[in-house]
NUDONU-963784 format. One line per 8 residues: number of its first residue (from 1); their letters; for each residue x, y, z of N, C-alpha, C. Coordinates in nm, 4 decimals, always signed. Last residue first. Layout:
NUM	A	X:Y:Z:X:Y:Z:X:Y:Z ~ ... $
***
This chain:
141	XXXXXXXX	-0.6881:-0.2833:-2.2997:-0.6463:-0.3418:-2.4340:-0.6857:-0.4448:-2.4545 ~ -0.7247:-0.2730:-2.0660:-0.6429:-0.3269:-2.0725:-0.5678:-0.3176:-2.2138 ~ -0.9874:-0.1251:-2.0680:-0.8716:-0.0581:-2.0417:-0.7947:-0.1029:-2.0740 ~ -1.1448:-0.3649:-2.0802:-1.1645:-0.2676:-2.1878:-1.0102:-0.1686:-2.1678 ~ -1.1421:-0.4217:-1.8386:-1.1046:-0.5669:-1.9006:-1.0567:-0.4120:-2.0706 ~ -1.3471:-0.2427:-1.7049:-1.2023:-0.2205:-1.6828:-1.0826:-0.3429:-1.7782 ~ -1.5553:-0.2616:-1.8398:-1.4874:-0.1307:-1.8918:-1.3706:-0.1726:-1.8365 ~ -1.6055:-0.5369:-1.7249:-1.6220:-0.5209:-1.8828:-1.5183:-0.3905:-1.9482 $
133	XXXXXXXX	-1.6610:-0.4565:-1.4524:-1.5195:-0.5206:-1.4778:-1.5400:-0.5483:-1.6183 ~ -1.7437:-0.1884:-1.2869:-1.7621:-0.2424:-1.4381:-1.6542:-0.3318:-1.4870 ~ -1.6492:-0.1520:-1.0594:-1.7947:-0.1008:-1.0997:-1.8621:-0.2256:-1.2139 ~ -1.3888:-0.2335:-0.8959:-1.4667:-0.2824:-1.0515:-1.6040:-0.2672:-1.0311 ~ -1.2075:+0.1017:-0.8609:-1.2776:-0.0602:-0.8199:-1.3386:-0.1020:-0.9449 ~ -0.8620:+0.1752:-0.9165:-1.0016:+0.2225:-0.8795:-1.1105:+0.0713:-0.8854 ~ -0.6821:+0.3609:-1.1020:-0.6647:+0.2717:-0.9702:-0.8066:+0.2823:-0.9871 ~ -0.3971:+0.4061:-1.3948:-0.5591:+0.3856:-1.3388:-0.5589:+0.3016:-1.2089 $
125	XXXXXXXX	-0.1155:+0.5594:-1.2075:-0.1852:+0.4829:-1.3074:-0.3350:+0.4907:-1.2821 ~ -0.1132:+0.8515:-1.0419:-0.0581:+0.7206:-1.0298:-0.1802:+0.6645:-1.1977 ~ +0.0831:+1.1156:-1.0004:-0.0117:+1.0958:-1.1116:-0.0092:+0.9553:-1.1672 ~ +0.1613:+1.1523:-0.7586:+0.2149:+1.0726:-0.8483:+0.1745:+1.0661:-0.9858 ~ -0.0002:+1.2475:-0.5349:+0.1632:+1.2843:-0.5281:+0.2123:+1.2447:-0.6442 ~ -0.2661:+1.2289:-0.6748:-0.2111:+1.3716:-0.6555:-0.0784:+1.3765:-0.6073 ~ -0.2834:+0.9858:-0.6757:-0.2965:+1.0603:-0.8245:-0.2343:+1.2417:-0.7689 ~ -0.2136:+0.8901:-0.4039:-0.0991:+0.8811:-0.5276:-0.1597:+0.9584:-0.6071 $
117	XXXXXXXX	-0.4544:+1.0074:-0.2846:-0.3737:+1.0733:-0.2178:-0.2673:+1.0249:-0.3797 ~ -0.6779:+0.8940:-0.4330:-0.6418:+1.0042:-0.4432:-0.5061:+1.0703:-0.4412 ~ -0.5704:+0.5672:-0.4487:-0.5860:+0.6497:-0.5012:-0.5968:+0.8153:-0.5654 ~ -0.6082:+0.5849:-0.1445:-0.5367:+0.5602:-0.1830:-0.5096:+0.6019:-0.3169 ~ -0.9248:+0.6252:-0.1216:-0.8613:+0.7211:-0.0507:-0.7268:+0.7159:-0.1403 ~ -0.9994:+0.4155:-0.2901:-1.0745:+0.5500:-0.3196:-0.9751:+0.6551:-0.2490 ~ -0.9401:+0.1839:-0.1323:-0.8897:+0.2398:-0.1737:-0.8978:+0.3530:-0.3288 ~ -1.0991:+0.2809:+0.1125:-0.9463:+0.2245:+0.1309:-0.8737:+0.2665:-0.0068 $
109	XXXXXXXX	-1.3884:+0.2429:+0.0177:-1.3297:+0.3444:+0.0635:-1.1801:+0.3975:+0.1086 ~ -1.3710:-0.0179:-0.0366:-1.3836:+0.1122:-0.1564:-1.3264:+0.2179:-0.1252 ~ -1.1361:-0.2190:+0.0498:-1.2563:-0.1712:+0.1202:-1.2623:-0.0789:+0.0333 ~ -0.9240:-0.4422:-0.1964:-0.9917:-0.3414:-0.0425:-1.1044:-0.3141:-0.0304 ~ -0.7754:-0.5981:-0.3813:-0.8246:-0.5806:-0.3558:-0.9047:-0.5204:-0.1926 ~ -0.5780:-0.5063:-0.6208:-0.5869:-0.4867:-0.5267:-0.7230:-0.4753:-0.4800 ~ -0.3636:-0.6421:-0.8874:-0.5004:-0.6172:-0.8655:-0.5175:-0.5909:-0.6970 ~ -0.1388:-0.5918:-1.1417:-0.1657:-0.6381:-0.9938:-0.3088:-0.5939:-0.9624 $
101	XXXXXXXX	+0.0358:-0.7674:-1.3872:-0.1046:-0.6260:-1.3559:-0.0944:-0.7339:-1.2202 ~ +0.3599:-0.7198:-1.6365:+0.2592:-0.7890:-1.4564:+0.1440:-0.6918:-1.4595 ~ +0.4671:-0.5919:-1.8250:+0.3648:-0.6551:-1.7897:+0.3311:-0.7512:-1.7211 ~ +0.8021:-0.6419:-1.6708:+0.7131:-0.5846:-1.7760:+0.5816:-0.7152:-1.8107 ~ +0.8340:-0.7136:-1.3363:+0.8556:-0.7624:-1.4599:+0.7436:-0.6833:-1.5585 ~ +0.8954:-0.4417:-1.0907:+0.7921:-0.6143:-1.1741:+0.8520:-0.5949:-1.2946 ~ +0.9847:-0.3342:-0.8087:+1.0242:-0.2946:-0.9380:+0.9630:-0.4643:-0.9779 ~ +0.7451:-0.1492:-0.5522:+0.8676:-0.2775:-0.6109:+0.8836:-0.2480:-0.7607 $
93	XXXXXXXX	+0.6317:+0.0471:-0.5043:+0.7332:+0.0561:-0.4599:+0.8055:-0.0606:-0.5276 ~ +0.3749:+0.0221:-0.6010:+0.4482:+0.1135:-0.6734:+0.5745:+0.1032:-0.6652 ~ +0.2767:-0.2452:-0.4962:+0.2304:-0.2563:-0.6631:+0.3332:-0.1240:-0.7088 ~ +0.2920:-0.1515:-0.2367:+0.3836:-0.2313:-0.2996:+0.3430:-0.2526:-0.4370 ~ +0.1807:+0.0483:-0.0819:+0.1810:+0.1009:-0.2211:+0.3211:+0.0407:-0.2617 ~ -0.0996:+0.0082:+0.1833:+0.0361:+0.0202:+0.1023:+0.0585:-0.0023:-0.0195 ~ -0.3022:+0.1086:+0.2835:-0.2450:+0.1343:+0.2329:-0.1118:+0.1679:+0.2021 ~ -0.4304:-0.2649:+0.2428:-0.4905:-0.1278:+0.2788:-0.3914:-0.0074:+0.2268 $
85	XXXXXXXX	-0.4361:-0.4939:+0.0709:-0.3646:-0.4414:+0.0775:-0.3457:-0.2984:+0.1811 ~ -0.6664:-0.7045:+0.0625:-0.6503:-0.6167:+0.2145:-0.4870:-0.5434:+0.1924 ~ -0.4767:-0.9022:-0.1469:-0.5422:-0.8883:-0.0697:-0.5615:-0.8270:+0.0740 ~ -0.3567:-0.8494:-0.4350:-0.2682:-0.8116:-0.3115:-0.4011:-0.8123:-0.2427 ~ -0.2833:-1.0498:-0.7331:-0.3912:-1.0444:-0.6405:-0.3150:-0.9948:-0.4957 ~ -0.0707:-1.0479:-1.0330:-0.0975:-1.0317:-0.8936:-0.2530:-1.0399:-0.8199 ~ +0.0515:-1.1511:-1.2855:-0.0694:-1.0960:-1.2565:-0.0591:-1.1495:-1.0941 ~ +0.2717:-1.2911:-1.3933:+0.2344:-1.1869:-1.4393:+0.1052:-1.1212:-1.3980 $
77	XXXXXXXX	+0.4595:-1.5648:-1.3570:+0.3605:-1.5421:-1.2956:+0.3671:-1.3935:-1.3193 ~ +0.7111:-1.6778:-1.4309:+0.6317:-1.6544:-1.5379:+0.4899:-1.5517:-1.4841 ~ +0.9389:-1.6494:-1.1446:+0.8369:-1.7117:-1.2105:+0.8229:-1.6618:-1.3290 ~ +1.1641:-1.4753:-1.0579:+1.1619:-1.6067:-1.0483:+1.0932:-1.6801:-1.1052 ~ +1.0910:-1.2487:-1.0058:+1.2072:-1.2267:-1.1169:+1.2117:-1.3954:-1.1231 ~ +0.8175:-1.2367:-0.8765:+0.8136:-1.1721:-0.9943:+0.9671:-1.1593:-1.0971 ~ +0.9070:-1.3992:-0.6456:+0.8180:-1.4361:-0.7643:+0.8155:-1.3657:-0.8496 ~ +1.0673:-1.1951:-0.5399:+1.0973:-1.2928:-0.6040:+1.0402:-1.4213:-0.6916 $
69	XXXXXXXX	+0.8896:-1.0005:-0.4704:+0.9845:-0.9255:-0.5642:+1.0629:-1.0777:-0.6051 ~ +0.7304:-1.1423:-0.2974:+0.7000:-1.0999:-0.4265:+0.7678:-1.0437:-0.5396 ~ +0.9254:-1.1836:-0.0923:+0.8585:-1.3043:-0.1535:+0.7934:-1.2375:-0.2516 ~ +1.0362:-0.9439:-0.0378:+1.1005:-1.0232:-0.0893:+1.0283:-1.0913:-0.1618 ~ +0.7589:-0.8321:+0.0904:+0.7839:-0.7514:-0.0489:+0.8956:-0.8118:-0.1097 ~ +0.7400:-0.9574:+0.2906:+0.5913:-0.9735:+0.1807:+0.6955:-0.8887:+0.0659 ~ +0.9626:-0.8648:+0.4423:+0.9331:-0.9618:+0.4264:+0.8480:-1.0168:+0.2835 ~ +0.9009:-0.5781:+0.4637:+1.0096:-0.6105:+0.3549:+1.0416:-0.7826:+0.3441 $
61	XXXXXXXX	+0.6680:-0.5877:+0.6226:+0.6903:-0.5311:+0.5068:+0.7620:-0.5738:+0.4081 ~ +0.7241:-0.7190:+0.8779:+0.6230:-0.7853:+0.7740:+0.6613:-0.7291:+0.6142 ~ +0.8852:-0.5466:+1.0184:+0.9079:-0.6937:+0.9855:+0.8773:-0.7503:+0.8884 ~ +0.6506:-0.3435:+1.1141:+0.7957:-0.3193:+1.0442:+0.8665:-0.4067:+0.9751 ~ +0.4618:-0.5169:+1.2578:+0.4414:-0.4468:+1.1166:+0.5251:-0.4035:+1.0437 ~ +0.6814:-0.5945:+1.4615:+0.5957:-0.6748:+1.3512:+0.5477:-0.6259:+1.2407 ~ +0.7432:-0.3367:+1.5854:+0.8244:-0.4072:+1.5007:+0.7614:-0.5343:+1.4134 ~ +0.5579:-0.1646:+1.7316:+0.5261:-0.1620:+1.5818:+0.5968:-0.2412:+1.4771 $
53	XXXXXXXX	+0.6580:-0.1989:+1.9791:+0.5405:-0.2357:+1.9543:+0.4928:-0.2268:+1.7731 ~ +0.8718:-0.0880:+2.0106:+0.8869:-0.1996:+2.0174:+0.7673:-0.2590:+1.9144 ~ +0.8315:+0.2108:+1.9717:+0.9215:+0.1405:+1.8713:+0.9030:-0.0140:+1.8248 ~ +0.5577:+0.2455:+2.0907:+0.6693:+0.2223:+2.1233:+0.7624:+0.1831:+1.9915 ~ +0.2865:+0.4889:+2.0840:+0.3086:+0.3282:+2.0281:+0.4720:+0.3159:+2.0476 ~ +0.1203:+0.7328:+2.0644:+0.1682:+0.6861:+2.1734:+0.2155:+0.5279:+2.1433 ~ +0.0926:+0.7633:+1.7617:+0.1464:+0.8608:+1.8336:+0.1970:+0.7938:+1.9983 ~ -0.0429:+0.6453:+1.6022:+0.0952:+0.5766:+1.6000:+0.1955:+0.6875:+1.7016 $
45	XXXXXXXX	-0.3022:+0.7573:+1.5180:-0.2350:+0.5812:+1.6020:-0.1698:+0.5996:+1.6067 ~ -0.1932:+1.0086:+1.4724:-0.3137:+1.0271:+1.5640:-0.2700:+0.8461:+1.6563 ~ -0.1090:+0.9421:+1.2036:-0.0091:+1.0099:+1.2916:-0.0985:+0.9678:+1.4428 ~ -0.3439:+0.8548:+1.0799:-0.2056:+0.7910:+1.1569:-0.1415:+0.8254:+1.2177 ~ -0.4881:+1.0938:+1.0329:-0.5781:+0.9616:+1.1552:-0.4444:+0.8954:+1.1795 ~ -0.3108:+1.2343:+0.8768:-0.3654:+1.3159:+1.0432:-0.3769:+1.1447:+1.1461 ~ -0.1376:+1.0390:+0.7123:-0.2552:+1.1590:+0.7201:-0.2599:+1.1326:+0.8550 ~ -0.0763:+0.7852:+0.5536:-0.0742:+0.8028:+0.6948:-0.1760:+0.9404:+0.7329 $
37	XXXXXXXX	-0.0296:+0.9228:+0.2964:-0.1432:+0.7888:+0.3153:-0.1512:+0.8232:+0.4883 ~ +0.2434:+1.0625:+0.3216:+0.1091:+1.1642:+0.2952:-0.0607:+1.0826:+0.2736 ~ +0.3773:+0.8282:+0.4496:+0.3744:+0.9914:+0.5014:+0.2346:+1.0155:+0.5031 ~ +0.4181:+0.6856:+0.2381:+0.3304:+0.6183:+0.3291:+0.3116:+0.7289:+0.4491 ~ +0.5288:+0.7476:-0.0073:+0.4061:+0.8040:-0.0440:+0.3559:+0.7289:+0.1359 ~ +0.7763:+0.6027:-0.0247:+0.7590:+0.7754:-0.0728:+0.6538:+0.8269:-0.0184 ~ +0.9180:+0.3728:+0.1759:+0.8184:+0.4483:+0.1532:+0.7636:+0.5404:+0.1513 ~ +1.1674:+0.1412:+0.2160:+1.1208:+0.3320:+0.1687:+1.0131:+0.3084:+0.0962 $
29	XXXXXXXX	+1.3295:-0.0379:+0.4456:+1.2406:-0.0066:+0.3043:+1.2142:+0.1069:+0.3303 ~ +1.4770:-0.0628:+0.6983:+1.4503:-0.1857:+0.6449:+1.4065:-0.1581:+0.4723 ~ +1.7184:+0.2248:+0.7472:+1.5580:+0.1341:+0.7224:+1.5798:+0.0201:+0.6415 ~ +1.8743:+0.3442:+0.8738:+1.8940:+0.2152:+0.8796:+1.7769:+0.1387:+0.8696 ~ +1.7698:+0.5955:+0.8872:+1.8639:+0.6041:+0.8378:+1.9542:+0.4535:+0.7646 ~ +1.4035:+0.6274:+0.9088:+1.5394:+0.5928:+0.9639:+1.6329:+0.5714:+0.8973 ~ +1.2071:+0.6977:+0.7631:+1.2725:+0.8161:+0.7980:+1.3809:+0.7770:+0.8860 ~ +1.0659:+0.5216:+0.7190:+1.1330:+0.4910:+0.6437:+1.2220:+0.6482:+0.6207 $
21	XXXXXXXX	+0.9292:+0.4154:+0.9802:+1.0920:+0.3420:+0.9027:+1.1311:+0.3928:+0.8025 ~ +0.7782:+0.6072:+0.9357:+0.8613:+0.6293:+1.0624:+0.9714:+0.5483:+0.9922 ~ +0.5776:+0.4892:+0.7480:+0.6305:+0.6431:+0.7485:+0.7266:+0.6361:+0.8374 ~ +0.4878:+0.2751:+0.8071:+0.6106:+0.2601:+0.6955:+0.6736:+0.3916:+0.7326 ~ +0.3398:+0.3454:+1.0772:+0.4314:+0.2867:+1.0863:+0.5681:+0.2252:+0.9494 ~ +0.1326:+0.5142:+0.9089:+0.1996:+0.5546:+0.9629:+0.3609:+0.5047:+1.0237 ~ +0.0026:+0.2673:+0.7991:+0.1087:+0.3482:+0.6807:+0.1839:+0.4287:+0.7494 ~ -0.0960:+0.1677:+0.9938:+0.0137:+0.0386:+0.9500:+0.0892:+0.1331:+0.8222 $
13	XXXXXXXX	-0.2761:+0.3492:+1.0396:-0.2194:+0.2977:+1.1522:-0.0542:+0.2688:+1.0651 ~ -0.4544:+0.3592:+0.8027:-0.3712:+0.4320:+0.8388:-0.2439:+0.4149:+0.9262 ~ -0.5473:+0.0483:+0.8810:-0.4787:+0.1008:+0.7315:-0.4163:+0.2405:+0.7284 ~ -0.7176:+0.0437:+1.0905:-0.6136:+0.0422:+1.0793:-0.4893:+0.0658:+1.0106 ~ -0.9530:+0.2653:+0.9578:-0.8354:+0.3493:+1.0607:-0.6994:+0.2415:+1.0742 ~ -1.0540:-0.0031:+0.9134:-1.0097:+0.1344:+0.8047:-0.9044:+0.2060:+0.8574 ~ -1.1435:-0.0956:+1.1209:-1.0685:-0.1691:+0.9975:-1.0070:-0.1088:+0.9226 ~ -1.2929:+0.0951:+1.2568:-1.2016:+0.0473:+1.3114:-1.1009:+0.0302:+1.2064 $
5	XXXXX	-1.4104:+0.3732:+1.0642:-1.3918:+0.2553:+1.0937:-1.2922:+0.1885:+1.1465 ~ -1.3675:+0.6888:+1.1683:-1.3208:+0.6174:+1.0419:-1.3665:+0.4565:+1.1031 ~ -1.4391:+1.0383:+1.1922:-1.4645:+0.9277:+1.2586:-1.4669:+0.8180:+1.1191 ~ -1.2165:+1.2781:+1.1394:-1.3192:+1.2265:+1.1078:-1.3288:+1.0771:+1.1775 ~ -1.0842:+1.5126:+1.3737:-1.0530:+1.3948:+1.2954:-1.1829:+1.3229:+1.2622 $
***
């Protein structure tokens, strides 16, 4: 297993723990893609961890994902900021109002990884950092 940063490795950690809920029958939420994000280093955390012990992170999820899924049918508000999102893939999993842009911001390497892993289960939208926030303003149209 490659040697990952604490901070980093947690972001596996916390996808491994969508992965498990969302192979319960009586899940809180589904997550397509938090399996093949989780990878080896999660499985690796989340291997000796109790049910008990992961229920906050379990909690949190569909918590953060009401309060946004209700700003987004409740407000005007069309542009997101998901800070330290690491990797989760609520910008895919919720359903937004036509034209919302969400912006995520992470560790490069967070989400460089993230990225990969969706362009190859998903052929996900443009993801990727602002090298060039001129070219990426340029994408928009």
């Amino acid at each position: 297993m490659n040697k990952v940063p604490p901070l980093v490795s947690t972001a596996y950690w916390i996808a491994a723990v969508r992965a498990q809920e969302t192979h319960w029958s009586d899940r809180l939420f589904e997550d397509p893609w938090a399996e093949g994000l989780a990878g080896e280093i999660g499985k690796a955390r989340i291997q000796d961890k109790t049910p008990e012990s992961v229920t906050p992170i379990t909690l949190r999820t569909p918590y953060f994902d009401d309060i946004l899924s209700q700003v987004s049918r409740e407000t005007e508000i069309r542009q997101l900021v998901l800070v330290a999102p690491g990797l989760d893939v609520r910008a895919y999993r919720l359903t937004w109002q036509p034209g919302t842009i969400i912006f995520e911001l992470d560790r490069c390497e967070v989400l460089e990884y993230k990225a990969k892993i969706l362009s190859e289960a998903m052929g996900a939208p443009w993801i990727g950092t602002l090298d060039d926030p001129l070219e990426f303003l340029a994408k928009l149209g």
